[in-house]
N, C-alpha and C positions, 0 to 999 in steps of 0.2 A: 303871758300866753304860755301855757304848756308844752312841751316839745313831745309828741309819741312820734314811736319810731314802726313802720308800720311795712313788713317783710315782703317782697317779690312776689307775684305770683308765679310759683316754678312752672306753669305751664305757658308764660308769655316770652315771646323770642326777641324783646323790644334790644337788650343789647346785642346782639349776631345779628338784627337788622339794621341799628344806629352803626353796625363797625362794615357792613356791605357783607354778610359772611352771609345772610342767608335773603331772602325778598319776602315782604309782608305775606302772601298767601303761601307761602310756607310753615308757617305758626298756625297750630294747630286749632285755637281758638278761632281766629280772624275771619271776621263777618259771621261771625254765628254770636258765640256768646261776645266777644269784643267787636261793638259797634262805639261809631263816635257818641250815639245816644247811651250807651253802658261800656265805657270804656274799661280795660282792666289795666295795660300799662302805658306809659310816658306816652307812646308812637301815637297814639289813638285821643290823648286826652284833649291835643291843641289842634285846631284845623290846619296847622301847618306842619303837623309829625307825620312822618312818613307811612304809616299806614292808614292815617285818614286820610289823607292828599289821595293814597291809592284806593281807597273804600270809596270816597265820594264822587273822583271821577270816572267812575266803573270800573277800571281796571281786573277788580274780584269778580265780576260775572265773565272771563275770557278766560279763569281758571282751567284747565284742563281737567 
């Protein structure tokens, strides 16, 4: 099996949310273009990553 190595997307906040620096609806993406249905990084890809945990149990519709 081949190993590609395949770059960040710079607009995804998944590490300053995996280290507590910032909270999922703070990423500029989340719930719009990053849903668990189209995820773009790591938080989003596993039902137990912290910004799906927060997308699925509503949490993003009390956004201000």
């Amino acid at each position: 099996m081949d190993y590609t190595s395949v770059p960040d997307n710079k607009a995804c906040e998944c590490g300053a949310i995996l280290r507590g620096v910032k909270r999922p609806q703070d990423c500029k993406i989340f719930g719009t273009v990053c849903t668990p249905e189209n995820p773009v990084g790591s938080c989003m890809v596993s039902s137990e990553g912290a910004c799906a945990a927060h997308y699925s149990y509503g949490r993003h519709k009390d956004m201000a």
